[in-house]
Biopython code that builds the backbone (N, CA, C, O; Angstrom):
import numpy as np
from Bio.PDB.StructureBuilder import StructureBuilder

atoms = [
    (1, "UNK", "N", (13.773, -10.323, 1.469)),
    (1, "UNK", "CA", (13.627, -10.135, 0.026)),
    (1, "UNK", "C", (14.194, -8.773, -0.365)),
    (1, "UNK", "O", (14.019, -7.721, 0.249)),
    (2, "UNK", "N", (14.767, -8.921, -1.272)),
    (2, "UNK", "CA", (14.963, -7.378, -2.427)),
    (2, "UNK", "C", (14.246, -7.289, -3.807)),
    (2, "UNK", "O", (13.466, -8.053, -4.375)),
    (3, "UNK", "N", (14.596, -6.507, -4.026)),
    (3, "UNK", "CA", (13.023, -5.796, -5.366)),
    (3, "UNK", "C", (13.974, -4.959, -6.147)),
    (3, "UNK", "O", (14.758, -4.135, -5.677)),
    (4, "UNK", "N", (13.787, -5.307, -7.546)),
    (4, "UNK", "CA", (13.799, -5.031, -8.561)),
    (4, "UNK", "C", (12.285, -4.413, -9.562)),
    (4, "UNK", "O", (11.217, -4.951, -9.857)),
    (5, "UNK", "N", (12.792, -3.249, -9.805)),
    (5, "UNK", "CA", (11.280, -2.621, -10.769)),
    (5, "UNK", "C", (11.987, -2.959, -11.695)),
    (5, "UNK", "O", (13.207, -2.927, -11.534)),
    (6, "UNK", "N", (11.407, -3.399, -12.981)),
    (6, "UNK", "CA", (12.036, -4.038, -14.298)),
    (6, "UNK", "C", (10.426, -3.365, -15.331)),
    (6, "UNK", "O", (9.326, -3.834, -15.039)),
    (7, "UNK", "N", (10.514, -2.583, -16.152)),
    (7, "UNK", "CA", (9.544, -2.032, -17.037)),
    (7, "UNK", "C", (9.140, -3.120, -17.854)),
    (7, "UNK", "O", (9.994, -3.964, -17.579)),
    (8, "UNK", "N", (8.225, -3.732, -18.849)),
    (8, "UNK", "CA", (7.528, -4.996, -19.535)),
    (8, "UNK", "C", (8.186, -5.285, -20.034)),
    (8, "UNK", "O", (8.487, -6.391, -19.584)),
    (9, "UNK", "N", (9.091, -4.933, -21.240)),
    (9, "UNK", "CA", (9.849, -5.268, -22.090)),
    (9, "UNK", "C", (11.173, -5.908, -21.194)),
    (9, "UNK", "O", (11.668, -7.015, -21.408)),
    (10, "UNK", "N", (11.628, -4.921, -20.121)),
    (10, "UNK", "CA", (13.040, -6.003, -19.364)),
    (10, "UNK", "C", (12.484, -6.967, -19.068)),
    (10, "UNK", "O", (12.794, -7.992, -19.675)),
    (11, "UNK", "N", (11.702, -7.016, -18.282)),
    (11, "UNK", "CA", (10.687, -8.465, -17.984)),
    (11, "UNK", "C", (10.775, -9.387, -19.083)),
    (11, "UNK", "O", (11.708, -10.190, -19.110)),
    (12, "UNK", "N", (9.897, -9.362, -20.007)),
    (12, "UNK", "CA", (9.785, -10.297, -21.184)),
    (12, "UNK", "C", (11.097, -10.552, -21.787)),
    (12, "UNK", "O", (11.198, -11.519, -22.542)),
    (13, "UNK", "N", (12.177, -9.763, -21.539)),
    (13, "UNK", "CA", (13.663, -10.352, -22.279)),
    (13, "UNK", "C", (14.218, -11.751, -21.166)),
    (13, "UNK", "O", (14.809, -12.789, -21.462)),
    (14, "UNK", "N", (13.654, -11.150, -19.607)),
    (14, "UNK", "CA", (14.003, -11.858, -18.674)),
    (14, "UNK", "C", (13.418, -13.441, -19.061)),
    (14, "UNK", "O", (13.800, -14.605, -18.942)),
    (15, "UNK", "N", (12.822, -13.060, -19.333)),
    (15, "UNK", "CA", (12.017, -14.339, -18.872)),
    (15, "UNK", "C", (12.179, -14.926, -20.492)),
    (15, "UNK", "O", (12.303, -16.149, -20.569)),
    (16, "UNK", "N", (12.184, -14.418, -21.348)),
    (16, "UNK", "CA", (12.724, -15.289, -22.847)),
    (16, "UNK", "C", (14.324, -15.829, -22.770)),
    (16, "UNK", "O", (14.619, -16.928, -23.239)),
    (17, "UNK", "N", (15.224, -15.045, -22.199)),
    (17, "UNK", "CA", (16.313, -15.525, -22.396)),
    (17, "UNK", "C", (16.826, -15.942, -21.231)),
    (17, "UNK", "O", (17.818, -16.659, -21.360)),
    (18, "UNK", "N", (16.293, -15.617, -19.570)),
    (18, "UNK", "CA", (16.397, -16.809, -19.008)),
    (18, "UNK", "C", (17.645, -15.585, -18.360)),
    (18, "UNK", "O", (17.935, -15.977, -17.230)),
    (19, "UNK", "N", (18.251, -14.597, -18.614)),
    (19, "UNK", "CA", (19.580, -13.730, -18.279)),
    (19, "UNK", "C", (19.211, -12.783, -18.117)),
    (19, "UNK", "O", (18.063, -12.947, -18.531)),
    (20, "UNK", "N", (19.280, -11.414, -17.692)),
    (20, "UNK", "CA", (19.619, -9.859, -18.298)),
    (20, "UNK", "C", (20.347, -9.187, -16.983)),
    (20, "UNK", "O", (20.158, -9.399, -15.785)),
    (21, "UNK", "N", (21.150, -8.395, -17.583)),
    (21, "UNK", "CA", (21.982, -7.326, -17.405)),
    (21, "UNK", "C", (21.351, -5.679, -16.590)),
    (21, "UNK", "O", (21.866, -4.601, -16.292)),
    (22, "UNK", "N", (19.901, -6.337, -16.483)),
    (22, "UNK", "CA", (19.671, -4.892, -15.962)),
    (22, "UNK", "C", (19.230, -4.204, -16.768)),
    (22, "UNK", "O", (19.349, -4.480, -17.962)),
    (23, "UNK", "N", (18.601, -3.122, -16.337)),
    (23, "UNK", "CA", (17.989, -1.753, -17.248)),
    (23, "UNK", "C", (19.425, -0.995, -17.927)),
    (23, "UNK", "O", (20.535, -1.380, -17.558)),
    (24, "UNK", "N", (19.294, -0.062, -18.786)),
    (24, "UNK", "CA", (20.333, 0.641, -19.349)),
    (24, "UNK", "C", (21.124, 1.370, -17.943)),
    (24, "UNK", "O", (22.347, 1.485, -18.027)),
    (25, "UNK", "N", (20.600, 1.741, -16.968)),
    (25, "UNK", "CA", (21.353, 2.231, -16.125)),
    (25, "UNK", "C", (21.952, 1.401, -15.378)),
    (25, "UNK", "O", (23.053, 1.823, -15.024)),
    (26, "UNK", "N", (21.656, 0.262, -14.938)),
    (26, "UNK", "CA", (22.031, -1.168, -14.126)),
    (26, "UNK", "C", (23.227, -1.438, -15.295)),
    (26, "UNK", "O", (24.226, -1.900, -14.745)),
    (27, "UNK", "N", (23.390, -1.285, -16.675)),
    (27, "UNK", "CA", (24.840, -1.703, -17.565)),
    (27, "UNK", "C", (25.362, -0.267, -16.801)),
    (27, "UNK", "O", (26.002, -0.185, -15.753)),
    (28, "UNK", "N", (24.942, 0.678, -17.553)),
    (28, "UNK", "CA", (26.183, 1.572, -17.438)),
    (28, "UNK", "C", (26.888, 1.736, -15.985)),
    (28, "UNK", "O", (27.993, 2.273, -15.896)),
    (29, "UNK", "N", (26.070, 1.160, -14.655)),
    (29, "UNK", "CA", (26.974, 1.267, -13.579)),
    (29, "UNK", "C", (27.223, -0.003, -13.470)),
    (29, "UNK", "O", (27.420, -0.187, -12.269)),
    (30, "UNK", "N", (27.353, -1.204, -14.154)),
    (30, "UNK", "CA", (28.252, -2.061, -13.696)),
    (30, "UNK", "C", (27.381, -3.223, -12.650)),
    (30, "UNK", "O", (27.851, -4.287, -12.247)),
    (31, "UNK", "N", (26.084, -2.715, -12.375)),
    (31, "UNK", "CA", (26.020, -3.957, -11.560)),
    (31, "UNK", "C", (24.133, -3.684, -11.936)),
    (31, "UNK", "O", (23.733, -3.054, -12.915)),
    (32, "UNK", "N", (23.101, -4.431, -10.733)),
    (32, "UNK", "CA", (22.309, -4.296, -10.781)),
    (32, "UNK", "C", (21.592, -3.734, -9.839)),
    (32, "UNK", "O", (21.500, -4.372, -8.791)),
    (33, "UNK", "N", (20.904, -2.431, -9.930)),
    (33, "UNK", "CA", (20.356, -1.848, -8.600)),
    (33, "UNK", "C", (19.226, -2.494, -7.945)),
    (33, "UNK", "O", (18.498, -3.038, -8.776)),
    (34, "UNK", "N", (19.024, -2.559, -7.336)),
    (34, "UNK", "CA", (18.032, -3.350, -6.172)),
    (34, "UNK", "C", (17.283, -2.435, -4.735)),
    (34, "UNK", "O", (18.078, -1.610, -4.286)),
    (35, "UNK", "N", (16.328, -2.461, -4.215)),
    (35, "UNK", "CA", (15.633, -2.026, -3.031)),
    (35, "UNK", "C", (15.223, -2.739, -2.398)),
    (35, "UNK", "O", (14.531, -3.666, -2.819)),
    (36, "UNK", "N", (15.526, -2.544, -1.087)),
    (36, "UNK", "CA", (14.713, -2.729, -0.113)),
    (36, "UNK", "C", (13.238, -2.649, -0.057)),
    (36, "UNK", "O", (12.875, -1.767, -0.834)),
    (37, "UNK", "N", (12.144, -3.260, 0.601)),
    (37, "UNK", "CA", (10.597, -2.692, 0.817)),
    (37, "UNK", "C", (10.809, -1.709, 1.067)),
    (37, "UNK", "O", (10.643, -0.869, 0.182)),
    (38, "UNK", "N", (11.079, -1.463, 1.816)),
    (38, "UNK", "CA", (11.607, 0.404, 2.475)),
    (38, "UNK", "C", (11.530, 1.358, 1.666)),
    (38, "UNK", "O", (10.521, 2.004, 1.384)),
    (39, "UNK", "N", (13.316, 1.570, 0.984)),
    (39, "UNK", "CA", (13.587, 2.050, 0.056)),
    (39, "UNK", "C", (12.403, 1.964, -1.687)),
    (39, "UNK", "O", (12.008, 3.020, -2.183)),
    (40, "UNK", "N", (12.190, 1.156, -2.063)),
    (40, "UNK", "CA", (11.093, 0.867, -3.519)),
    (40, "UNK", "C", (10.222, 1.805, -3.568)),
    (40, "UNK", "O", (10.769, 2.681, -4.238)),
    (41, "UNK", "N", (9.410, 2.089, -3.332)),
    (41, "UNK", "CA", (8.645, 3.092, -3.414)),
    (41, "UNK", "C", (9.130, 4.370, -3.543)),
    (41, "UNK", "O", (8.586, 5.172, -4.301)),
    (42, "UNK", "N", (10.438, 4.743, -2.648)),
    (42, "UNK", "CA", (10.923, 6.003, -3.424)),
    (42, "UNK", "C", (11.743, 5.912, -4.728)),
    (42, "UNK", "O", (11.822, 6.843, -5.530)),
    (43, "UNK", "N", (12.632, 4.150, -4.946)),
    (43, "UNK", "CA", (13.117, 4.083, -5.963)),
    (43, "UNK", "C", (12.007, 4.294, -7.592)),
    (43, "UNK", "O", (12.412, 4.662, -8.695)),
    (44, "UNK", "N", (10.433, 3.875, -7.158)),
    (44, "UNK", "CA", (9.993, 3.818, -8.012)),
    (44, "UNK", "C", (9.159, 5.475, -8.594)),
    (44, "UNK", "O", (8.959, 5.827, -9.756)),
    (45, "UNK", "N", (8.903, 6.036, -7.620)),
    (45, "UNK", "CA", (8.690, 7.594, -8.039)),
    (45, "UNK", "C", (10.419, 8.375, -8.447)),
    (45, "UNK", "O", (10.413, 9.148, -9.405)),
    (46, "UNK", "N", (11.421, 8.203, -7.913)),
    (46, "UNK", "CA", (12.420, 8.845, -8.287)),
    (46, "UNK", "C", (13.291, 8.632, -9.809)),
    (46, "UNK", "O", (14.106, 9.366, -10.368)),
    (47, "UNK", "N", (12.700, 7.246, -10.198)),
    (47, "UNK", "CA", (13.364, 6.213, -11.602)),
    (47, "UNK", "C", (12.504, 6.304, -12.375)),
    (47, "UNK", "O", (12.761, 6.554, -13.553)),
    (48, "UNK", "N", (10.701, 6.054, -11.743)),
    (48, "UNK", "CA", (10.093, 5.619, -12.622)),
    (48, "UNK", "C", (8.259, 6.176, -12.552)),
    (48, "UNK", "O", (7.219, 5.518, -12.592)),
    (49, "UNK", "N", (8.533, 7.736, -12.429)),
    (49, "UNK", "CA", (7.306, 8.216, -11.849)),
    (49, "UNK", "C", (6.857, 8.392, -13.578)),
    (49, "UNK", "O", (7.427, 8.540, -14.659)),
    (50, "UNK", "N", (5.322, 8.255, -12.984)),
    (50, "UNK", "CA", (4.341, 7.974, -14.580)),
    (50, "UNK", "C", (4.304, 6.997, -15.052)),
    (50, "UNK", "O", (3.217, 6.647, -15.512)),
    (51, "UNK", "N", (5.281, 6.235, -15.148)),
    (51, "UNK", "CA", (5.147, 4.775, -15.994)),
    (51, "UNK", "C", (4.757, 3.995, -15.511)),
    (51, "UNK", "O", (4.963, 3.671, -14.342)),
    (52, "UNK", "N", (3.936, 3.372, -16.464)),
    (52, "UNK", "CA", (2.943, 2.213, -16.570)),
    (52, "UNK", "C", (3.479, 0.730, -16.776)),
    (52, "UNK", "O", (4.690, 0.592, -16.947)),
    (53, "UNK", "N", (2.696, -0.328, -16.770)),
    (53, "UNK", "CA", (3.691, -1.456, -17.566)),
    (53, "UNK", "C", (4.776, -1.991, -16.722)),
    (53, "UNK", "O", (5.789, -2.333, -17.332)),
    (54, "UNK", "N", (4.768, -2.138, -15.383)),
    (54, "UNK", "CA", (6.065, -2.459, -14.731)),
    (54, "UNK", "C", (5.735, -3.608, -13.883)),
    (54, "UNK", "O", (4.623, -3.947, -13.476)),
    (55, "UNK", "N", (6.927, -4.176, -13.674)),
    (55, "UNK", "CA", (6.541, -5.535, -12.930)),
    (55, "UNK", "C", (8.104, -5.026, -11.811)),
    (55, "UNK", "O", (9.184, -4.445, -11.922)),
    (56, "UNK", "N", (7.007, -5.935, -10.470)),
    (56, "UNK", "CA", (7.927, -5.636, -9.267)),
    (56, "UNK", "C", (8.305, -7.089, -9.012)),
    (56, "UNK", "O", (7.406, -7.926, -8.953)),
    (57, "UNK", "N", (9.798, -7.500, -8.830)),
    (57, "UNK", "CA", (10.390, -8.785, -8.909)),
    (57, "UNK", "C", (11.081, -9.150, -7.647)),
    (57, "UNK", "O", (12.260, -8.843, -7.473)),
    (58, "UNK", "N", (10.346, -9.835, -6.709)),
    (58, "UNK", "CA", (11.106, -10.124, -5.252)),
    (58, "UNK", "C", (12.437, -11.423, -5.509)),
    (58, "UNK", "O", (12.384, -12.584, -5.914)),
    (59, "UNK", "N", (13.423, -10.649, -5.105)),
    (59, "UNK", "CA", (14.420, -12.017, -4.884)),
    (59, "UNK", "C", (15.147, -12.012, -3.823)),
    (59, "UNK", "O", (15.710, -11.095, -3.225)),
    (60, "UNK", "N", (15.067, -13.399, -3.600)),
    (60, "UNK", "CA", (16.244, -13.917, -1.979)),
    (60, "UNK", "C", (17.676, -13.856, -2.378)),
    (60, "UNK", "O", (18.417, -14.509, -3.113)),
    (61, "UNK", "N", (17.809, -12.450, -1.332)),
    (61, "UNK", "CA", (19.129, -12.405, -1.435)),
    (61, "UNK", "C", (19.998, -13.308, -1.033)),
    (61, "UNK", "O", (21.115, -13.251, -1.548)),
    (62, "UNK", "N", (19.691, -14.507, 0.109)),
    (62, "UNK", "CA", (20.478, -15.613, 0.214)),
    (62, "UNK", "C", (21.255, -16.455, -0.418)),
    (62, "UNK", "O", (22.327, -16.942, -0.057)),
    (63, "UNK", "N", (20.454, -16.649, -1.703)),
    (63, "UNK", "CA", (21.559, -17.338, -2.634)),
    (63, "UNK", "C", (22.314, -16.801, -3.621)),
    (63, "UNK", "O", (22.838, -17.553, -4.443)),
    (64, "UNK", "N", (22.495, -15.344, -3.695)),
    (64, "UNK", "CA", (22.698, -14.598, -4.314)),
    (64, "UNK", "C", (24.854, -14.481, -3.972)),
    (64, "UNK", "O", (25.754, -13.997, -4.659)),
    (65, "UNK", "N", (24.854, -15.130, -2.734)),
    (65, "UNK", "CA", (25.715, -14.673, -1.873)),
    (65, "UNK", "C", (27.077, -13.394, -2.441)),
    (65, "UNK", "O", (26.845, -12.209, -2.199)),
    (66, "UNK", "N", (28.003, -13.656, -2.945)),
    (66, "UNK", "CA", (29.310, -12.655, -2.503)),
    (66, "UNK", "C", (28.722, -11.673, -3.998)),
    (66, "UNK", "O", (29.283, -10.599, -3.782)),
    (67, "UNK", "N", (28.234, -11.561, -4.816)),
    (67, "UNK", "CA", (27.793, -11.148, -5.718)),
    (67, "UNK", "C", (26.859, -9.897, -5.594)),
    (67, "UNK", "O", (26.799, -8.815, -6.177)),
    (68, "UNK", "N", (26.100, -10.548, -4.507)),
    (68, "UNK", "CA", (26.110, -8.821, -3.700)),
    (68, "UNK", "C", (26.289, -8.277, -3.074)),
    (68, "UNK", "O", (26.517, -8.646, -1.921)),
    (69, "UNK", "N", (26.293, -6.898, -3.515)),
    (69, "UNK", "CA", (27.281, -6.125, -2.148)),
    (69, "UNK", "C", (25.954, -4.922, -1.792)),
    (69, "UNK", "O", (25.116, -4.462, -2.568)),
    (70, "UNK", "N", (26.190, -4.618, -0.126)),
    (70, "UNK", "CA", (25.259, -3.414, 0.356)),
    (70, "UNK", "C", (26.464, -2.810, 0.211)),
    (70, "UNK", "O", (27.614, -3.160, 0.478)),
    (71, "UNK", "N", (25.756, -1.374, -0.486)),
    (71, "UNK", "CA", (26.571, -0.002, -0.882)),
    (71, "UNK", "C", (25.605, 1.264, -0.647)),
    (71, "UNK", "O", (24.415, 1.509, -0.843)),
    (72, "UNK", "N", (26.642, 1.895, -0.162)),
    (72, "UNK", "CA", (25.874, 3.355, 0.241)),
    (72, "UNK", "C", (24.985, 4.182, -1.223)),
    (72, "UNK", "O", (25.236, 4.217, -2.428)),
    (73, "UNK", "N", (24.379, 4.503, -0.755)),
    (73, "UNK", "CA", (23.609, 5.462, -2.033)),
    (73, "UNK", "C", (22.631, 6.491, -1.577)),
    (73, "UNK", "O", (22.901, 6.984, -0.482)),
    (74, "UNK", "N", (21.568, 6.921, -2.163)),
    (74, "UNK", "CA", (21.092, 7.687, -1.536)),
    (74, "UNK", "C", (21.263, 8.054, -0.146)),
    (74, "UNK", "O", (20.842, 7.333, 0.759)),
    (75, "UNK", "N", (22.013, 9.419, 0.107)),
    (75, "UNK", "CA", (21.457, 9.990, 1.741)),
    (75, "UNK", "C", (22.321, 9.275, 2.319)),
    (75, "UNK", "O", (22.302, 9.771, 3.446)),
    (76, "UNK", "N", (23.494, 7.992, 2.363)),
    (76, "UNK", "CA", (24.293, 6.870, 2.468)),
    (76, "UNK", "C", (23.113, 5.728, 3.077)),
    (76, "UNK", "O", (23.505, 4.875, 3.873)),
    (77, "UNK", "N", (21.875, 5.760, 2.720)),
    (77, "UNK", "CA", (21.334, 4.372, 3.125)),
    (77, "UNK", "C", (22.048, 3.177, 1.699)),
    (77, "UNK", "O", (22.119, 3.321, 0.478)),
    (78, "UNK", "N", (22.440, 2.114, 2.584)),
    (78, "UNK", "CA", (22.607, 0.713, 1.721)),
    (78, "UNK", "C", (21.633, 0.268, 1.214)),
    (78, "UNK", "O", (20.583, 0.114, 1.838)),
    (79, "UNK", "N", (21.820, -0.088, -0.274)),
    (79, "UNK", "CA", (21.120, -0.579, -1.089)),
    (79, "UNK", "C", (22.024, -1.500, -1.851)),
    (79, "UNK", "O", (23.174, -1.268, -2.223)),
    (80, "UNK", "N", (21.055, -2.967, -2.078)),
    (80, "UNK", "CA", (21.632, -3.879, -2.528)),
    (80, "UNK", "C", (22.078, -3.933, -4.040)),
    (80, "UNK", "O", (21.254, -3.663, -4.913)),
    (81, "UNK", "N", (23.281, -4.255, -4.335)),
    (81, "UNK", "CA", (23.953, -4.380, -5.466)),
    (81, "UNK", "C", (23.904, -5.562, -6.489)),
    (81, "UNK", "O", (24.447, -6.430, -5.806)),
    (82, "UNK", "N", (23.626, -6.126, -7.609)),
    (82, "UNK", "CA", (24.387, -7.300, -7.703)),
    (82, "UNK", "C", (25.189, -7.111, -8.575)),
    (82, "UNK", "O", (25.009, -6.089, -9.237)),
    (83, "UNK", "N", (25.902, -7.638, -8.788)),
    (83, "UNK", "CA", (27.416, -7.592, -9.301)),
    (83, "UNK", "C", (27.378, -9.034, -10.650)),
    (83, "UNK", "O", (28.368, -9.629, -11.076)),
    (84, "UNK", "N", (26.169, -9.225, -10.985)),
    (84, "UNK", "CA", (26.640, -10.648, -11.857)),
    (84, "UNK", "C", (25.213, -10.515, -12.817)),
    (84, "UNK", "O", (24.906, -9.325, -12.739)),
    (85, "UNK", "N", (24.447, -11.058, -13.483)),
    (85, "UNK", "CA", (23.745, -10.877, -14.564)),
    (85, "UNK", "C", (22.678, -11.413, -13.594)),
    (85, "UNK", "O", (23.033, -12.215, -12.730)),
    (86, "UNK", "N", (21.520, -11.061, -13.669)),
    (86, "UNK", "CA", (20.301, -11.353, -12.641)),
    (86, "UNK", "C", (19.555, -12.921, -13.947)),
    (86, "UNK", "O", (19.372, -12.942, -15.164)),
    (87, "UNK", "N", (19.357, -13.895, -12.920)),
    (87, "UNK", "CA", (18.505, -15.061, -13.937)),
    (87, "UNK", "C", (17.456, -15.315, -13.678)),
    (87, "UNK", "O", (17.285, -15.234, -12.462)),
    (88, "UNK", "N", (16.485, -15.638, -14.279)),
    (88, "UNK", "CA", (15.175, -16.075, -14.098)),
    (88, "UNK", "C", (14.881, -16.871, -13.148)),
    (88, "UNK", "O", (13.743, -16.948, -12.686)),
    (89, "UNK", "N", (16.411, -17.935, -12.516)),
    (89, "UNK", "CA", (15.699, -18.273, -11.553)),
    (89, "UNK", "C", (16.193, -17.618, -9.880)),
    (89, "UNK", "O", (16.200, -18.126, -8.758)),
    (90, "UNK", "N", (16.542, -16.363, -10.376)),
    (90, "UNK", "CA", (16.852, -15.801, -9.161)),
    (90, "UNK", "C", (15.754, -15.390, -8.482)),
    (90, "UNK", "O", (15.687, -15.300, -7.256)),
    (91, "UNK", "N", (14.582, -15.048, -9.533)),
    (91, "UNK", "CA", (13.363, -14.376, -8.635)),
    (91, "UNK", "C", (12.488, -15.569, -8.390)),
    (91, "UNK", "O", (12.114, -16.601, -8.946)),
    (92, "UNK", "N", (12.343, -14.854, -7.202)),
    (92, "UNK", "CA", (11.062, -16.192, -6.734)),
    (92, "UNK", "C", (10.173, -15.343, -6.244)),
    (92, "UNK", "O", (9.974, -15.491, -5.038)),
    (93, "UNK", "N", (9.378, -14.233, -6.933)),
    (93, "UNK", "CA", (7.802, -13.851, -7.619)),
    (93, "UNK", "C", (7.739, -12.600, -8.447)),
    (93, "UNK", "O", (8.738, -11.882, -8.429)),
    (94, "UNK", "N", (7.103, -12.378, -8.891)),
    (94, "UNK", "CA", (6.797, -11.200, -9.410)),
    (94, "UNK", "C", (5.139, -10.694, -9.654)),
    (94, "UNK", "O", (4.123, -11.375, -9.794)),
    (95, "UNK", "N", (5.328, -9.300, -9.639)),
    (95, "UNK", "CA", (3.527, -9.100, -10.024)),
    (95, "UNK", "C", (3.790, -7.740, -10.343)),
    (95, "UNK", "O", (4.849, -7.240, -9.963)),
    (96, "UNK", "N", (2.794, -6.939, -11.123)),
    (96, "UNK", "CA", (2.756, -5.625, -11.514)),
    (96, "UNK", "C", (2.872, -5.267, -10.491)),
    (96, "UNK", "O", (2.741, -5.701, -9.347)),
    (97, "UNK", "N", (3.406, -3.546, -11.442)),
    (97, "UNK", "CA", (3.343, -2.896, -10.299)),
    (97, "UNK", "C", (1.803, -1.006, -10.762)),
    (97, "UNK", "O", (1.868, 0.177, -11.098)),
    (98, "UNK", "N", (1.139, -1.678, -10.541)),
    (98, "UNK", "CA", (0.305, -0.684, -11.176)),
    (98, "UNK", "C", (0.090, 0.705, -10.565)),
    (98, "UNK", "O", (0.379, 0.814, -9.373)),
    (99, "UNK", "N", (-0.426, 1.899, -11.281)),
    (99, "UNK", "CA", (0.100, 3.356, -11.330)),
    (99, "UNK", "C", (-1.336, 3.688, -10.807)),
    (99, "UNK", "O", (-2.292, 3.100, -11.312)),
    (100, "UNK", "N", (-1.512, 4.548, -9.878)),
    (100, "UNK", "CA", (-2.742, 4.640, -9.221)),
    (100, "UNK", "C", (-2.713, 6.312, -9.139)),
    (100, "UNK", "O", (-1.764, 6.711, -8.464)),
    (101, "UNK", "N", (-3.271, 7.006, -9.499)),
    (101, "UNK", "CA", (-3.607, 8.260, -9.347)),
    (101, "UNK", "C", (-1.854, 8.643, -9.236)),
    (101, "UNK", "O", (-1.537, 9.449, -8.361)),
    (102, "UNK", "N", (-0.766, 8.064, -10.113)),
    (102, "UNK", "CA", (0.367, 8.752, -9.854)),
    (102, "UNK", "C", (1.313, 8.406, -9.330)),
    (102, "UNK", "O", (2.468, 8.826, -9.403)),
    (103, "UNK", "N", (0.563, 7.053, -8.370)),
    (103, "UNK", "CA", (1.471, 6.133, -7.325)),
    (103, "UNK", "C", (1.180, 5.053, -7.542)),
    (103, "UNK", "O", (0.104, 4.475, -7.690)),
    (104, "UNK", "N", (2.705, 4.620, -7.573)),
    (104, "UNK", "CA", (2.657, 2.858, -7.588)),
    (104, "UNK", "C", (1.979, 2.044, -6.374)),
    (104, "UNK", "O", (1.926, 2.445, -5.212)),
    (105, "UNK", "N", (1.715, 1.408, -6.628)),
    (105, "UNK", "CA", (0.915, 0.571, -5.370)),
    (105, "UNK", "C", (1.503, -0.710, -5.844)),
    (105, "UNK", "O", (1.268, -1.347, -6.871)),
    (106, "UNK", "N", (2.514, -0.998, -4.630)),
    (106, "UNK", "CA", (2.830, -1.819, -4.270)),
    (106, "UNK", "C", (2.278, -3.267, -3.222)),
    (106, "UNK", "O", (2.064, -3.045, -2.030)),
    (107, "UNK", "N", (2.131, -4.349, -3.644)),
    (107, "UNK", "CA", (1.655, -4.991, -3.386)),
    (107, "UNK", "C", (1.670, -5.787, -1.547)),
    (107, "UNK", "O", (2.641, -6.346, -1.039)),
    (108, "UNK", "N", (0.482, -5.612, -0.989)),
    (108, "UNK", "CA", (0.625, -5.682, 0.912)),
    (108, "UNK", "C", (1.303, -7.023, 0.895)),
    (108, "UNK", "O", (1.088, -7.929, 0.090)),
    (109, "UNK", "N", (2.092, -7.022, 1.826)),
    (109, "UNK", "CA", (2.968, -8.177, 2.513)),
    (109, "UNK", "C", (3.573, -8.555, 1.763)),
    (109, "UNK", "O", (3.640, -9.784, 1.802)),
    (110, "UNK", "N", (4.517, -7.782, 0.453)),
    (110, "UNK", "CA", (5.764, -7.788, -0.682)),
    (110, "UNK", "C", (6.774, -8.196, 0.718)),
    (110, "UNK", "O", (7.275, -9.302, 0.514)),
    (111, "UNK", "N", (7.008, -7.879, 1.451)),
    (111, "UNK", "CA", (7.811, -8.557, 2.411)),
    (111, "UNK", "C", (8.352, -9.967, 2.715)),
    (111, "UNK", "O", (9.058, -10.157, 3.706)),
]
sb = StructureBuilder()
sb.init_structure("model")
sb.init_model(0)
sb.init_chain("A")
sb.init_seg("    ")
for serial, (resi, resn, name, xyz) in enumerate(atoms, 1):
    if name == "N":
        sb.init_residue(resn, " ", resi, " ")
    sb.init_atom(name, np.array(xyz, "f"), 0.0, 1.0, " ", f" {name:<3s}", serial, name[0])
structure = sb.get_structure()
């Protein structure tokens, strides 16, 4: 699986129109950023420390196929790309991601 943090409002566009493009930073670079279990937790204090309101969105990268690409980023660890408009039925779950004394707590066996 890969993970997408998507704040309430991307969520609810997701899931009304069935499409989206990503957060404002996922347009302006062209594709859609994505984490690893690994990686998420620092994506989510480094993107999205303090905020409340977020939903964590697991999707199989399997059917995703040539659309994404692993690309160097942070530190050069690979992190998954997608390259095409993410759809509602790409994710197969989602659940908050709630703010705990500061830290997201991510949900056991998101794996």
């Amino acid at each position: 699986m890969i993970y997408k943090i998507f704040r309430k409002d991307e969520w609810d566009d997701l899931r009304s129109t069935g499409t989206s493009a990503g957060a404002a930073v996922d347009v302006a670079d062209g594709f859609i950023h994505f984490s690893t279990i690994a990686q998420a937790p620092e994506t989510a204090a480094k993107h999205f420390a303090g905020e409340t309101d977020l939903m964590l969105l697991g999707v199989d990268p399997a059917p995703l196929g040539a659309d994404l690409k692993w690309e160097p980023s942070r530190g050069g660890a690979l992190f998954p790309h997608l390259y095409r408009e993410l759809t509602l039925a790409d994710v197969a779950w989602t659940q908050p991601l709630p703010l705990v004394n500061g830290v997201h707590q991510f949900p056991a066996g998101a794996e």
